[in-house]
Structures are given as structure tokens and as C-alpha cells.
C-alpha positions in Angstrom: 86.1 -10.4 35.8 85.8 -9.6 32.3 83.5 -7.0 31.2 81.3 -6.5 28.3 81.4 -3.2 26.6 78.3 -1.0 26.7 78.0 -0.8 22.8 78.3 -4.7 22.3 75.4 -5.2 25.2 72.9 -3.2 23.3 74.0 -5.5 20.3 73.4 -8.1 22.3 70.2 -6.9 23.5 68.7 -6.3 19.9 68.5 -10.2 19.0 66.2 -10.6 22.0 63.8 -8.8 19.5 63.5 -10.6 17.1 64.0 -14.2 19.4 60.6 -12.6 20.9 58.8 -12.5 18.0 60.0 -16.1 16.4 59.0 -17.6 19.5 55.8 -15.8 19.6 54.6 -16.7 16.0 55.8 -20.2 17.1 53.7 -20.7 19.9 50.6 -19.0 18.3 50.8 -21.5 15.2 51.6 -24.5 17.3 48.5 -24.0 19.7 46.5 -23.1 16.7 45.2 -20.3 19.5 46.4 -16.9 19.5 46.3 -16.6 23.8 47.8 -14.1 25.8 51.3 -15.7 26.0 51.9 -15.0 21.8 50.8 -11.8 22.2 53.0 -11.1 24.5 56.1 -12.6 22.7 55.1 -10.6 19.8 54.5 -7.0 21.5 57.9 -7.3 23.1 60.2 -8.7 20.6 58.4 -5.8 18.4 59.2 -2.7 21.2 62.7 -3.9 21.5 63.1 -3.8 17.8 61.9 -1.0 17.9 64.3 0.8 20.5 67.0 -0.6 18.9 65.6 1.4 15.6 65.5 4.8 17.7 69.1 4.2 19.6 71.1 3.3 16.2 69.3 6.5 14.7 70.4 8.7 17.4 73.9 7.3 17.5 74.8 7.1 14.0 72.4 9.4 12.4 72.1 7.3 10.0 68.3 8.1 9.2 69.8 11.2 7.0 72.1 9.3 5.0 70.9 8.6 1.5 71.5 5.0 1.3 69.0 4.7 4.5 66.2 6.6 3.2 66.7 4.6 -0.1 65.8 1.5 1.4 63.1 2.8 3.9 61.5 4.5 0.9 61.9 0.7 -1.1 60.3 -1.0 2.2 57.6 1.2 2.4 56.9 0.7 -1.1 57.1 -2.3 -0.7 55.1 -2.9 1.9 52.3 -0.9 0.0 52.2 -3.5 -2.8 52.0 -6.4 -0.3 49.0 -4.6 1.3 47.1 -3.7 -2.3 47.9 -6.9 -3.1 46.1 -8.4 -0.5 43.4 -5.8 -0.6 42.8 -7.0 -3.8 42.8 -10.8 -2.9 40.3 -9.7 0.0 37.6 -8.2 -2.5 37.8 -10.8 -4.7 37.3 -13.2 -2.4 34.6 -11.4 -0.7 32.7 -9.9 -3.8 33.5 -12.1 -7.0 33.3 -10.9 -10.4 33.4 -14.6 -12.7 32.9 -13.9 -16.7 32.1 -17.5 -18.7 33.0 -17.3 -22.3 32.5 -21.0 -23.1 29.4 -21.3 -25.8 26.9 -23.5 -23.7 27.6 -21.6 -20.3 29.3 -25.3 -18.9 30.9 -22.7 -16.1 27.4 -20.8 -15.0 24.5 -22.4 -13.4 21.1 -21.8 -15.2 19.2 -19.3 -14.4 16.6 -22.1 -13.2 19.7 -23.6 -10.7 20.2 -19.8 -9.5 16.6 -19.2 -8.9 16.4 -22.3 -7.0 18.8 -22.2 -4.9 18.5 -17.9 -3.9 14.9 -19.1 -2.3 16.1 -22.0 -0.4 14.1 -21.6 2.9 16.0 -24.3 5.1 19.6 -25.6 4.5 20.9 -28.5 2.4 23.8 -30.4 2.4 26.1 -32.2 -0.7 27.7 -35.3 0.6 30.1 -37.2 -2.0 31.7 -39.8 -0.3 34.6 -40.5 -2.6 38.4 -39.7 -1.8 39.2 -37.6 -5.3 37.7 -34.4 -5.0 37.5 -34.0 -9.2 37.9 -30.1 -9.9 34.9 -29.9 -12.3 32.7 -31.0 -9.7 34.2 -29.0 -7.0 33.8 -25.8 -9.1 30.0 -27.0 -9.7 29.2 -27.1 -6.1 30.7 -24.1 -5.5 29.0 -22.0 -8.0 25.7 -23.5 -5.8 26.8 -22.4 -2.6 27.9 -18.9 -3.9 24.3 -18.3 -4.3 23.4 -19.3 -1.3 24.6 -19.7 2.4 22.1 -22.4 2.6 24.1 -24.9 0.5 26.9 -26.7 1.9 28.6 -29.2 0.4 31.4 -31.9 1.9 33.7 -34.9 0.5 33.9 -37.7 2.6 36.0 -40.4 2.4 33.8 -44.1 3.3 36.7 -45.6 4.7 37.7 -43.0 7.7 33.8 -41.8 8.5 32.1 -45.8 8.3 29.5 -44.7 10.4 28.3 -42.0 8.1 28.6 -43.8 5.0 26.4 -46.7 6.6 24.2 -44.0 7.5 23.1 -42.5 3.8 23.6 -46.6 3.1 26.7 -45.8 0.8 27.7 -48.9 -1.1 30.7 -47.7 -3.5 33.1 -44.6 -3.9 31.8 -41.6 -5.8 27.4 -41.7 -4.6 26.6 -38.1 -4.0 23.5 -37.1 -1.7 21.4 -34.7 -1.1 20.4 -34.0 2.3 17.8 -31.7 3.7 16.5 -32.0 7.4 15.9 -35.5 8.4 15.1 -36.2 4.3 18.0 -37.7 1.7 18.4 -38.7 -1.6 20.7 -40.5 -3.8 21.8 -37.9 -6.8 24.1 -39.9 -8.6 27.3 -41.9 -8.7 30.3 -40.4 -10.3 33.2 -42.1 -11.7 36.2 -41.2 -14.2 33.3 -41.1 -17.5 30.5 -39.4 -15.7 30.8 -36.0 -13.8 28.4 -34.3 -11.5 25.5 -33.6 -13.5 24.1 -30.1 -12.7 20.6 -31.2 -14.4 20.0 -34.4 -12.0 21.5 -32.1 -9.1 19.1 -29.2 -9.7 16.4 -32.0 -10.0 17.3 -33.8 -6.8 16.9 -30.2 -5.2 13.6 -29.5 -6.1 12.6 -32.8 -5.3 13.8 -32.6 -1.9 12.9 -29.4 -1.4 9.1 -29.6 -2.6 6.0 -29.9 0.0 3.7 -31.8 -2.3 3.9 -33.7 -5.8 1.7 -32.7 -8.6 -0.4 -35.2 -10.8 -0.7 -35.0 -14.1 -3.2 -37.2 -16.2 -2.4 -38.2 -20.1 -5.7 -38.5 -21.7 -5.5 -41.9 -23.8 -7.9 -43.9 -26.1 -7.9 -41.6 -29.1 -4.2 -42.1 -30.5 -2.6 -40.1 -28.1 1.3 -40.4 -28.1 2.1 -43.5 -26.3 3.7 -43.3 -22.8 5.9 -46.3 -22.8 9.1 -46.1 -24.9 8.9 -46.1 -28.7 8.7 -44.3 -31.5 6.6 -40.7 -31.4 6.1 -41.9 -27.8 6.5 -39.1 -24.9 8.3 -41.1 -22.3 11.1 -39.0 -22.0 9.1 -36.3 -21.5 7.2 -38.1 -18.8 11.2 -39.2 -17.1 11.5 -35.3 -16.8 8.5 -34.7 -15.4 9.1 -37.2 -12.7 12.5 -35.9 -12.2 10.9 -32.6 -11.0 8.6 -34.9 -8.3 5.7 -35.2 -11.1 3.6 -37.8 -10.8 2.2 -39.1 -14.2 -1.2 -41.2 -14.9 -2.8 -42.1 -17.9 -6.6 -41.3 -17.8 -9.6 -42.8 -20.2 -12.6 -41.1 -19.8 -14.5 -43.4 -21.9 -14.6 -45.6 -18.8 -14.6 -42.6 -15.8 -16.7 -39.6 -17.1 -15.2 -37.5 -14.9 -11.4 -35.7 -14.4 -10.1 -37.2 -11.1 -10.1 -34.5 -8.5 -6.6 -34.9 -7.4 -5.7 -33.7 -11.2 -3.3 -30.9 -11.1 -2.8 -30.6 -15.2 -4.6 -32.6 -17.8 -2.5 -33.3 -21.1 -4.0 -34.0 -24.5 -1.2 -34.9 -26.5 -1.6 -35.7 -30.5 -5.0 -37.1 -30.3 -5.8 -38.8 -33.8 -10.0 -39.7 -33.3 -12.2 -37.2 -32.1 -13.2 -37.7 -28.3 -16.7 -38.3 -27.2 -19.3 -35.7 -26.3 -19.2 -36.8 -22.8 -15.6 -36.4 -22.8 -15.9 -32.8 -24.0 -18.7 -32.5 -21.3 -15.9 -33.7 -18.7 -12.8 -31.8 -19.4 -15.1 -28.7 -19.7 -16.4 -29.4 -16.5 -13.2 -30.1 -15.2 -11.9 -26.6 -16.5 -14.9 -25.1 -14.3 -13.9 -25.9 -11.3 -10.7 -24.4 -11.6 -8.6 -27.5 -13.6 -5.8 -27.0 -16.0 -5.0 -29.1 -19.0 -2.4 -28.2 -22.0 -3.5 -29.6 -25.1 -1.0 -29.9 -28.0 -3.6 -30.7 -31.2 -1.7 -31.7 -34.6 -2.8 -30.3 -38.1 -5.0 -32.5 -40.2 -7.0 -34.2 -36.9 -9.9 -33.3 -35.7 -10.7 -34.3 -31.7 -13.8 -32.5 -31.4 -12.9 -30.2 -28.9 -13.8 -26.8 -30.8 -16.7 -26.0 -28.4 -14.6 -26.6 -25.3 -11.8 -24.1 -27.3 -14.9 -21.8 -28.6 -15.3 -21.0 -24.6 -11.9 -19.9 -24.3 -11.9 -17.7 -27.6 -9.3 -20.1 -29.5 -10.2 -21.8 -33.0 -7.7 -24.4 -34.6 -6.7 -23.4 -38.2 -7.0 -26.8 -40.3 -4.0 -25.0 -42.7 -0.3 -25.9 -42.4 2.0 -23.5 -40.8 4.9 -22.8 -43.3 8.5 -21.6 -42.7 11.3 -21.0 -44.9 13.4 -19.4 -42.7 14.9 -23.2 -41.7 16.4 -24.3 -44.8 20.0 -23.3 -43.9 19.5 -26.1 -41.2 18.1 -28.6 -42.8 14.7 -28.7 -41.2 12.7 -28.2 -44.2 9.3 -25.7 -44.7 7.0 -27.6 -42.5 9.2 -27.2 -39.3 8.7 -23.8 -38.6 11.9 -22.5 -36.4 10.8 -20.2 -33.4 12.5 -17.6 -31.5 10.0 -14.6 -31.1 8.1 -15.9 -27.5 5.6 -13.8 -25.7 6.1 -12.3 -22.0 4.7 -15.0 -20.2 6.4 -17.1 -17.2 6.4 -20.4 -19.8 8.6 -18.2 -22.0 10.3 -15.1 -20.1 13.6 -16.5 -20.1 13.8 -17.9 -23.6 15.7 -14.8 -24.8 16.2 -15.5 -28.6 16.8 -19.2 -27.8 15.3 -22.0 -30.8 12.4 -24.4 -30.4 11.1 -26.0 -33.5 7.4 -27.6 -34.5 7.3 -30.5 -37.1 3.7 -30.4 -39.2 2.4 -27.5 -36.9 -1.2 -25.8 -37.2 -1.8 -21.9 -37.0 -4.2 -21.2 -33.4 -6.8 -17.9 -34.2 -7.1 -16.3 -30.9 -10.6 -14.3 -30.0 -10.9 -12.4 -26.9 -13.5 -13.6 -24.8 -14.3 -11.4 -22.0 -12.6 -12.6 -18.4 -10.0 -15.0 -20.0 -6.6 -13.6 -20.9 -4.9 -15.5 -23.1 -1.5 -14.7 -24.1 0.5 -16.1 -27.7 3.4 -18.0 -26.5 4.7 -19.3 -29.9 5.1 -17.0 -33.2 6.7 -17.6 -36.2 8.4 -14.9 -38.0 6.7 -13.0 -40.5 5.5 -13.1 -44.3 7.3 -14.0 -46.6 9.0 -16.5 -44.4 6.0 -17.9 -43.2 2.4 -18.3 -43.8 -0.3 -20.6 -43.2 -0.4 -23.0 -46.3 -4.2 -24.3 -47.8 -2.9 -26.7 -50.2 -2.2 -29.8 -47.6 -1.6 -31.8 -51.4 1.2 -29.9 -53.3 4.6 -30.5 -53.3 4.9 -27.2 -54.4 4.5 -24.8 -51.1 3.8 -21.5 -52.5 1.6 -18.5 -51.2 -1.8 -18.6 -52.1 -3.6 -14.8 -51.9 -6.9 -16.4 -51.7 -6.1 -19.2 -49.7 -3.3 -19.0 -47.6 -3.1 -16.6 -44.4 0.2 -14.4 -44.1 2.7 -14.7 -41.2 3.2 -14.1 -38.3 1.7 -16.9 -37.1 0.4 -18.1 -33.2 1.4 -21.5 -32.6 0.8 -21.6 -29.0 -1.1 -19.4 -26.4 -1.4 -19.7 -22.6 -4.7 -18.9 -21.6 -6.3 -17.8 -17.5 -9.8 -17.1 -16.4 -11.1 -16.6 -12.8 -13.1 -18.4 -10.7 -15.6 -17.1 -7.7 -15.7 -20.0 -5.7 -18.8 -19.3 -3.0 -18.5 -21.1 0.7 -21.9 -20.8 2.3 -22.8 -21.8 5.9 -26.6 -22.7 6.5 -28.2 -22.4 9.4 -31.3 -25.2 10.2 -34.8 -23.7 9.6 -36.1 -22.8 12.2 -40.4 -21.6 11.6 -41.1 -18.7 14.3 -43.6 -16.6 14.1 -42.4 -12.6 12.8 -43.8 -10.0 11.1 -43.6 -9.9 7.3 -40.9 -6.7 7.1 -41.2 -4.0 4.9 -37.9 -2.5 5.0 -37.5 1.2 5.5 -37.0 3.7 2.9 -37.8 0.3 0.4 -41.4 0.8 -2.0 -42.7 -1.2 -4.9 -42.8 0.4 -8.3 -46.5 -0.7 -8.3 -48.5 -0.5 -5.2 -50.4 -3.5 -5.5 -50.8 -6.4 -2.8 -49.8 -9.5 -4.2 -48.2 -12.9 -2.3 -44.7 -12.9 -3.1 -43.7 -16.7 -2.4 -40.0 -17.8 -1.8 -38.7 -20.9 -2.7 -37.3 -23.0 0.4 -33.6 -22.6 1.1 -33.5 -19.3 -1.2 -33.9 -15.7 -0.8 -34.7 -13.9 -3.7 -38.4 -14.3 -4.6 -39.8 -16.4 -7.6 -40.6 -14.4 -11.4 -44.1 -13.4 -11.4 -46.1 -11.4 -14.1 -46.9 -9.0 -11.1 -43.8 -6.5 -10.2 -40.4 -7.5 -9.5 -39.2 -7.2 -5.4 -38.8 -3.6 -4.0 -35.1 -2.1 -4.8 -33.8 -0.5 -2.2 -33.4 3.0 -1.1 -36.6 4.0 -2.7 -40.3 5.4 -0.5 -42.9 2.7 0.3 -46.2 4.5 -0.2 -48.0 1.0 0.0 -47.4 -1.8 2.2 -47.2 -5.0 0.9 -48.5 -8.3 2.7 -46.0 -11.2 1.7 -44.3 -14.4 2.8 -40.2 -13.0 2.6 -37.4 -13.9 4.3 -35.6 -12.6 7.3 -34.6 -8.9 7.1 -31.7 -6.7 9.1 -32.6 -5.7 12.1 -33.9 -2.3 13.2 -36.4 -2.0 10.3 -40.3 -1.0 10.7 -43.0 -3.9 9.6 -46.5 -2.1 9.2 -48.4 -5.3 8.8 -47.5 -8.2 11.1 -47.4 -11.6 9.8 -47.0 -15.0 11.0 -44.4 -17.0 8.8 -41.8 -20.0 8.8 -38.2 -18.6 8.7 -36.4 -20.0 6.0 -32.8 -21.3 6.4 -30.5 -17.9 7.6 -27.3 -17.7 5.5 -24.4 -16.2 6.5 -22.8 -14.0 4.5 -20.7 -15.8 1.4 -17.0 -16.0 1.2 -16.1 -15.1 -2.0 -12.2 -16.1 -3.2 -10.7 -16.6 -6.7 -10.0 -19.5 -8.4 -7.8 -19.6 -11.4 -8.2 -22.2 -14.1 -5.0 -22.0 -16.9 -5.1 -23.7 -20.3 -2.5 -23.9 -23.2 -2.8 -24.4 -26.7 -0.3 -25.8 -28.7 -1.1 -26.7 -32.6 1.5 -29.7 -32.7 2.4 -32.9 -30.3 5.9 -33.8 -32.1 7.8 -31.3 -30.0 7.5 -33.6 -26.8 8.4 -36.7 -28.6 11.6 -38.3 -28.1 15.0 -37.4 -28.8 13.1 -33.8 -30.0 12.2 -33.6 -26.7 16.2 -33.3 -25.9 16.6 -30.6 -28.7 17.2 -26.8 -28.3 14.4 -25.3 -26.2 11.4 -28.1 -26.9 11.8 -30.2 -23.5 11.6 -26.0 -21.8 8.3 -25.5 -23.4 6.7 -28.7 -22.7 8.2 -28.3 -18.7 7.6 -25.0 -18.3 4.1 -25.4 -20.0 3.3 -28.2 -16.9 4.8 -26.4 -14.2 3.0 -22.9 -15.1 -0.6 -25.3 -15.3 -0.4 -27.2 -12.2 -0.2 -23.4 -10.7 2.9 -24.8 -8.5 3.9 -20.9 -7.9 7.1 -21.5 -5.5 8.6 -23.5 -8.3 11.5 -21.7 -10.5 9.9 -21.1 -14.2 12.8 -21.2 -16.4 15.4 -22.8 -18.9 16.4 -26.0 -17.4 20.2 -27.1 -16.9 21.6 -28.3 -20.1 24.6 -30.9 -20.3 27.7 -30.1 -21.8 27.3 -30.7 -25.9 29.3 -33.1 -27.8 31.8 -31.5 -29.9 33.3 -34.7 -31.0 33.9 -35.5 -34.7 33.2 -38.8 -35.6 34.7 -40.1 -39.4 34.4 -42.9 -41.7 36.7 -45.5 -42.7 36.7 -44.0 -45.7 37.0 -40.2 -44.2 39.8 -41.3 -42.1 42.0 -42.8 -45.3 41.2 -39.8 -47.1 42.0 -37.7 -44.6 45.6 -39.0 -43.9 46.5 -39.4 -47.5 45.7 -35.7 -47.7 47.8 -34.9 -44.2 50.8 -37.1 -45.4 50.9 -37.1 -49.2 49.2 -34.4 -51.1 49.9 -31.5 -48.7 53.2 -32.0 -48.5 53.7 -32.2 -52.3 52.0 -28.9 -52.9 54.3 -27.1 -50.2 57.2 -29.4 -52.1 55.9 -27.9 -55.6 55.3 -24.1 -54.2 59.0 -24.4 -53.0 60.1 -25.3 -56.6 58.3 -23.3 -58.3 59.5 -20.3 -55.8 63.2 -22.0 -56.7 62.8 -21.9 -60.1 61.6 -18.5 -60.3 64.2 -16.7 -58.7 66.9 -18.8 -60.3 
């Protein structure tokens, strides 16, 4: 028999090491489990590697040679970078620090999208049942779910999952939907030319996500912008309003006197005829119950609203607002440029951002106790604007006399409270009870005289004799009159018989808020202005701060990418290729020969 030598069995032995731990991370990655059978692969291979470590350090000593500590001292280095490495990878994974340095923000959601989805009380779900998952809309949806563990998001592809897609009713590659409990919604189809739109996402969201839908009335009949498509018509601000799960009604009040209760905001936009009395008589009314309405008056009309304003301190300035600030961008002096906004919730995101006002009126603001009225829209001050008399002149030009010096209020959001009163009567009941004098009560003048009270009231009727008893006062002289029920454990020196009017209970008194803005010009909401710079986030804003809609996010709403695209003439294009291939070329051509010629 032959036999093996000591020294070439413990070499032998030292590969069952690291077979142990191949087989164990084998068998772990296989079964996709990590049971008790890996483990143990992988603790033995890793002892007998390790014994092989301690035998060849005691036989060799080769621990103290240079070479050996060399390499250690380059593993464990090593090693150390592997780990920071991943340390690193596991924070920023974990806490995620993302700077966007793109103009429009196309990489960060808007702070209306972030507010949105932080407060999301019950989760939702992205479907997109297309087999590309497009980066750009992959990065989208997962700038939504960073915010929020409620929002999860999935591609699915029609063809392997039928019974899904037939259950959201799919009928081509690329629908996305929103789904939210036993509630979905189509958001949009995406192809090659149109991406995931964070606007119509963000929409579809607070659609879904809303209890109730708001209605808000256009007041009509008086040259109001037109609803329906056209030009100065509003309709695209009325396609945003229903994208935020706003319903929309025109109202004429020349046929139905009265605001329809189920009003949440009333808008006035650009009336050209002054309205009736009565119709005055109903918006006022409907203010006083606690209604909202935002009414956006141009210069030069007059709609006979001032004593409905008068009540809320706010008079319309027939002057022009001037601003020569927007010349550099070709908007002219009557389109005065805004950035300075007041801290209100319509405005408190603006920041410095633009909205604009084509043939805008100045608003004088009075305090009026009880109403608080805050200026939304100021231009900047004199001499870049000013409030301009001289409606005739071609010539704008400040007039001492005339004209009122900037800064001017172009808009103003105005509150007042309520007491709404819920009283609970009780049927009359006549018994017979003695007329009470209550204790430690008197009458300023001792002198018997019938007191009557009105049915269904308590406070007794104005007489030329003295006024009822205040309380907390001596009653030398007791009174014989016909009053109402009084607290119990009071003395009555003179018993009466009388009929008990109606007992009240005692009134529940809670606030009611009725909002109103003020805006002196309509043409911001029209179309295609609607679209520009900031005028779509007042007009939205303005309606979602009125309709008192509190869980809803008040700020700038998602913009799409902008178009950077550079779009030339026939006549541009020639010129610019003659100038790329011809006259270019021959200046470099006549810079070198000149540069030849000199140093010749």
C-alpha cells in the first residue's frame, strides 16, 4: 500500500475549504433561500480555510516575512475600500441627495406634485401596460414614489398578464392608469412622441384622490368671456379646472335671482354691461351666507358692482395701470409685468416667478372692520409704474395732478366671518307660573308698567317707559309683567298667571368664512395667456383658495418641458448656409493670407 505523506494530506485537505464554500454559495443562489444546508457549507469551508491559515503560519513562519505582511496589509486595504465603497452605495441609496440644474426643473417634481403626494392618506398604484419601460418616464415615477411609500408604480406587459389588461379595459400598448382602492382612471397613452406627462399625472391624482367635486358658476349675459372655444374665450381655463375634478356651469341671474346653493365659487370674468340691481342683490346675498366668487373687472367697464365692493372696502380705479418696466420683452406699457406677490396661499409659492395683466385697472383697498383683505398682485414702483388718467394719449407720461404713483394693487384676496346660529325650538306650551323677578336684578326706574313680548322672542319690545332690568343690580320695586321663562332657583314676589312662550335652547354658534378676490383685468385667463408664465397659477390657485377646498395642495402647477426648438425661414436657412459654407471660410482663408503676407 502506498502511502500519502503527512504534508501532502493537509494539502489535500485545504481544497476542501474552499470546495465548501463554492458549493455553499451555489446552493444558496440556486434555492434562492439561504437554509441551514448553505450555511453550513459556508461556516465549514471558511474554518478549514482558516486552519490551513494558522498551520502554514506556524510551519513556515511565514506571517513575519516582508513579502506576507505586504500583501495582508494590500488585502486589508483593500478590503477597506470595497466596504466604504459600499457604505457609500448604502447611504445613497438609503438617503438620496439629487441636484437639478436643468432651467425648467424637467428632473424635480413641483412643489404642488410633492405636496400631493407627502399627504396621500391611502395607497395608489401606476400601471403602464406597455413592454418598453422609456427611462424618462421611469425616472418620473420614481421621483413620485420617493416622496411617498404610498405610490407604487408597475410596467406590465398586455400580452403575458391578459387578464389584467382586460381588467383596467386596456386596448393598445403604452395606456397608463391610476388606481386607488376599488377606483381607476385612464391617465394617458404614451407612445415614441408623447412621454408621461407629470401635469395630467398630478391631475389624475387629485382627481382620484378627491372626496367631493367643486362647482363653479360663470356669471353670463353681460359680455362675460365666452366659455366655448374662441378668441378672448376662457375655455382652457375651464379644461384645467376640470382636470382638477371642477365642475363648471354657466349661471344667468337675469332668469334665477338667486346663486344656486350648491355654488362653491362664483366667477365674474370681463363683464362689458353693468348687471342688474337684483343681480347685485343676489351675489351680495350669496356672499352672506358664506359664498365665494372671484371677480376679474377690466378698466374702462363699469358692471355696477361698486356697492357690493363698497361692503368689502375695495373701490375700482377707472385709471390705467402703467408699466415700463416690460419693454425689454416686448409687452408694451399697458401690460404691467408682476413679480412682487403678497403672503397669501394663492401666491406663497410664486417666489419671483412672472405673471403679466394686459389693459389692467389699479384696485383702492379700505379696511373695513372684520374683513381682511390681503393685496395679491403689485406692480413695481414709481417711476416704472403709475396709474395713467389720460385713457386718450398716445403719449403715456406721468401726470402730477392726475395720475396716482406706483406701486400699484392689482389684485387682493379678501375673508370675512360668519356666525351661523342653529336654534332648536321647543312647542309652546301656556302653563300657568309666576311672573319672575330675578334675584339681585332691579329696574333703573321703579315704576309698574306691562312689559309685552312678542311671540317666539325673548327680549321685550322698545317702549318709552325703561328698558328690561340688567342684571346683577338690587330690585327695590317689583315689577308685574308678562316675560318669559327664567333660570331656575330664582324668587318671584308677585305671582302671575301666563302662557310660556316657545323655550329655546341655547344657540350653537360656529364660523362661517365667505372669501372674495379682486382682480382689475379678465385677459389673464384667456387663451394661450392662460398657458403663459404664472397666469393659468393665479387664475387656479385663485379657485382652489375660494371654493375653501383646504386638503387640496395650493401651489405652482406642473409645467411641461419648454420648446427650445429654432424654427427658420427659407430665406434664414439660405442665408445661413451661404454664411457656414462660403463667407466664413473666406474670412479664415483671408486672415491666413494676410497672417502669410505679414510675416513674409
Amino acid at each position: 500500500m502506498k502511502n500519502i505523506p503527512q504534508k501532502k494530506l493537509w494539502k489535500y485537505l485545504f481544497w476542501l475549504g474552499p470546495f465548501f464554500i463554492v458549493a455553499g454559495l451555489t446552493a444558496g443562489l440556486v434555492a434562492e433561500t439561504w437554509g441551514v444546508i448553505p450555511f453550513v457549507f459556508l461556516i465549514t469551508g471558511i474554518v478549514i480555510c482558516g486552519l490551513w491559515i494558522v498551520w502554514q503560519s506556524q510551519r513556515s513562519q511565514w506571517w513575519q516575512k516582508r513579502s506576507t505582511q505586504a500583501g495582508t496589509n494590500a488585502i486589508v486595504a483593500t478590503l477597506a475600500v470595497l466596504v466604504i465603497l459600499g457604505l457609500i452605495n448604502f447611504l445613497g441609496t438609503r438617503y438620496q441627495l439629487r441636484t437639478d440644474l436643468t432651467e425648467a426643473q424637467l428632473f424635480t417634481l413641483s412643489p404642488q406634485s410633492q405636496e400631493l403626494v407627502r399627504n396621500l392618506k391611502q395607497p395608489v398604484k401606476i400601471w403602464v401596460f406597455d413592454v418598453i419601460q422609456n427611462p424618462q418616464d421611469r425616472e418620473l415615477l420614481q421621483n413620485y414614489r420617493r416622496k411617498s411609500s404610498n405610490f407604487q408604480f408597475e410596467y406590465v406587459d398586455p400580452q403575458s398578464r391578459p387578464g389584467l389588461a382586460e381588467k383596467f379595459g386596456v386596448k393598445d400598448y403604452g395606456e397608463v392608469y391610476l388606481e386607488s382602492g376599488e377606483r381607476r382612471q385612464l391617465v394617458q397613452a404614451v407612445n415614441v412622441n408623447e412621454r408621461l406627462s407629470e401635469v395630467r399625472l398630478t391631475n389624475k391624482l387629485q382627481q382620484i384622490t378627491s372626496d367631493r367635486t367643486a362647482k363653479v358658476y360663470f356669471l353670463q349675459g353681460h359680455g362675460e368671456r365666452p366659455l366655448d372655444s374662441g378668441a378672448g374665450s376662457i375655455s382652457q381655463a375651464l379644461q384645467a379646472l376640470g382636470d382638477r375634478n371642477y365642475n363648471s356651469s354657466p349661471l344667468n341671474l337675469a332668469e334665477n335671482t338667486k346663486v344656486p346653493d350648491d355654488a362653491d365659487v362664483v366667477v365674474v370674468a370681463g363683464p362689458k354691461r353693468g348687471l342688474f340691481d337684483a343681480e347685485v342683490k343676489a351675489l351680495q346675498d350669496y356672499l352672506n351666507r358664506g359664498g365665494n366668487a372671484l371677480l376679474m373687472i377690466d378698466p374702462s367697464t363699469n358692471p355696477n358692482l361698486n356697492s357690493l365692493l363698497q361692503e368689502w372696502g375695495v373701490r375700482l380705479d377707472d385709471r390705467l395701470a402703467v408699466d415700463v418696466s416690460g419693454a425689454g420683452v416686448g409687452l408694451g406699457p399697458a401690460a404691467p409685468i408682476i413679480t412682487d406677490y403678497g403672503q397669501h396661499p394663492i401666491t406663497k409659492d410664486f417666489g419671483n416667478g412672472i405673471s403679466f395683466y394686459r389693459l389692467a385697472r389699479p384696485l383702492e383697498i379700505t379696511p373695513v372692520a372684520g374683513i381682511e383683505s390681503i393685496p395679491l398682485l403689485q406692480t413695481r414702483p414709481y417711476p416704472d409704474s403709475w396709474a395713467e388718467s389720460d385713457l386718450q394719449s398716445e403719449q403715456l407720461e406721468f401726470n402730477p395732478e392726475k395720475d396716482l404713483k406706483g406701486p400699484l394693487t392689482l389684485g387682493v384676496a379678501l375673508s370675512r366671518k360668519l356666525p351661523v346660529t342653529t336654534e332648536t325650538s321647543a312647542n309652546p306650551t301656556p302653563t300657568p307660573t309666576a311672573s319672575p323677578t330675578p334675584e339681585n336684578q332691579a329696574s333703573p326706574a321703579p315704576t309698574p308698567t306691562p312689559s309685552p313680548t312678542p311671540e317666539n322672542q325673548s327680549s321685550p319690545a322698545p317702549t318709552p317707559t325703561p328698558s328690561p332690568t340688567p342684571e346683577n343690580q338690587a330690585s327695590p320695586t317689583p315689577t308685574t309683567t308678562a316675560t318669559p321663562p327664567t333660570p331656575e332657583n330664582q324668587a318671584s314676589p308677585t305671582p302671575t298667571t301666563t302662557a310660556t312662550p316657545p323655550t329655546e335652547q341655547k344657540s350653537e354658534q360656529s364660523a362661517k368664512e365667505s372669501r372674495l378676490v379682486v382682480i382689475g383685468n379678465s385677459d389673464f385667463a384667456t387663451n394661450n395667456i392662460f398657458q403663459q408664465q404664472l397666469n393659468g397659477d393665479v387664475f387656479l390657485n385663485s379657485v382652489t383658495w375660494l371654493s375653501q377646498q383646504d386638503q387640496q395642495p395650493l401651489s405652482i402647477r406642473p409645467k411641461e418641458p419648454k420648446n427650445r426648438r429654432i424654427t427658420l425661414s427659407t430665406s434664414q436657412a439660405n442665408l445661413l448656409t451661404v454664411f457656414s459654407l462660403a463667407i466664413l471660410p473666406l474670412l479664415g482663408f483671408v486672415a491666413a493670407v494676410f497672417m502669410w503676407w505679414k510675416r513674409r
